[in-house]
C-alpha positions in Angstrom: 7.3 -21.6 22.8 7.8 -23.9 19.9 9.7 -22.4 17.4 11.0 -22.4 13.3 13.9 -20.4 12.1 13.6 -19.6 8.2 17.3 -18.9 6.6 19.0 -20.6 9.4 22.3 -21.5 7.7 22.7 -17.8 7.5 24.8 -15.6 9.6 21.9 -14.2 11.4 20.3 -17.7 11.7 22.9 -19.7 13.3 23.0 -17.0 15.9 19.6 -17.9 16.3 19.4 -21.2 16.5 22.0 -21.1 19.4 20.2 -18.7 21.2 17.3 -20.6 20.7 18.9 -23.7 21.9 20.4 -22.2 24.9 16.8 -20.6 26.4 14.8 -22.9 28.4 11.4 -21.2 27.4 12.3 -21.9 23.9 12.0 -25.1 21.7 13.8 -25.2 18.6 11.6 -27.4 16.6 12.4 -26.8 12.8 15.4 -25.1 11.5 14.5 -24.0 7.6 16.5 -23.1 4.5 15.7 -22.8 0.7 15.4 -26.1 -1.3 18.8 -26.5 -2.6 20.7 -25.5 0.4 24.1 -26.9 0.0 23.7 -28.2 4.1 20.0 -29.5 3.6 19.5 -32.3 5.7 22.1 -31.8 8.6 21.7 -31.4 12.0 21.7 -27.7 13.5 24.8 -28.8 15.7 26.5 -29.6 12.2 25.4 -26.1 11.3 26.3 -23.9 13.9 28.2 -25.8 16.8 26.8 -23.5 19.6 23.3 -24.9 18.9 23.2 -28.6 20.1 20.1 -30.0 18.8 19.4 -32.8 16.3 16.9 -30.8 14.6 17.6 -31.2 10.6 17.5 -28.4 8.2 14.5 -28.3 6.1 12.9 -26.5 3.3 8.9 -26.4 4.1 7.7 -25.1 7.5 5.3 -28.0 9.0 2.5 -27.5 11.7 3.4 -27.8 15.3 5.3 -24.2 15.5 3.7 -21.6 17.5 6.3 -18.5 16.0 8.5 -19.1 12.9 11.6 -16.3 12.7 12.4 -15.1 9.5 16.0 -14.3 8.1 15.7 -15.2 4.9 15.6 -13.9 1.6 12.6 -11.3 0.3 11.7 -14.3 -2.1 11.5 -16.6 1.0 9.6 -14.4 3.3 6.7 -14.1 0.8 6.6 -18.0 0.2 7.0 -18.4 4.1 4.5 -16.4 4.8 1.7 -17.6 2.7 2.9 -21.2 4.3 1.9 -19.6 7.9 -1.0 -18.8 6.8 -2.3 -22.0 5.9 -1.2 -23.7 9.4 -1.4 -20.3 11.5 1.5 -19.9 12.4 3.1 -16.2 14.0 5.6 -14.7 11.8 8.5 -12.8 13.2 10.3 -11.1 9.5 13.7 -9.7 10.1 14.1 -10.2 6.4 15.9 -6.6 4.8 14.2 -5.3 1.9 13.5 -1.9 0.4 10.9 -2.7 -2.4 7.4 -1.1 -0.5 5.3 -3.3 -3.2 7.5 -6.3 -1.4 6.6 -4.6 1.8 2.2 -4.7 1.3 2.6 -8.1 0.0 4.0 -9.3 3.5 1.7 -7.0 5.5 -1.3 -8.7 4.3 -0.4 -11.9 6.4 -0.8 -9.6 9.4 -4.8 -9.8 8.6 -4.4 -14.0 9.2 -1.9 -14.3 11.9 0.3 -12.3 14.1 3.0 -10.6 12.3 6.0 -8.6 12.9 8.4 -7.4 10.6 11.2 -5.1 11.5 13.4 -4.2 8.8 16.5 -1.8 8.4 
């Protein structure tokens, strides 16, 4: 399975990226932050050490990803999830927020791709 992490200098996306790394079923293909990310442009094993791979951190998911994960930011996941959209793209949201209007915007990529989002 092909995969994109979105927030992946994050706590909850380095862990990510190293499991990613580490499964054989999995290939870490894009690792993705927000724009101005202070580490845009280094390698994920700059990022998080447990996660060989000389994948570089980018800001715009690009086609050739069959899932992207999402721990990003609300503002993120909306943008991210108009993006998969246009290229198809499965969205797995992880993303925490508590604004319900936030909530139906995200839902209605669920009518163009696959889509799960579990929040807490």
């Amino acid at each position: 399975v092909k995969v994109a992490i979105s927030g992946a200098a994050g706590r909850m996306g380095r862990r990510l990226l190293s499991l990613a790394v580490a499964d054989a079923d999995v290939e870490l293909v894009q690792a993705l932050e927000y724009a101005a990310h202070p580490l845009m442009g280094k390698k994920v094993s700059e990022i998080e050490p447990e996660a060989p791979s000389d994948v570089v951190l980018t800001s715009t998911l690009e086609s050739g990803v069959d899932v992207v994960i999402d721990f990003s930011s609300p503002q993120g996941t909306l943008a991210l999830a108009k993006r998969a959209e246009e290229l198809g793209v499965a969205l797995v949201i992880g993303t925490t927020a508590k604004d319900f209007a936030w909530r139906a915007e995200v839902k209605k990529s669920s009518a163009v791709v696959p889509l799960v989002h579990a929040h807490n």
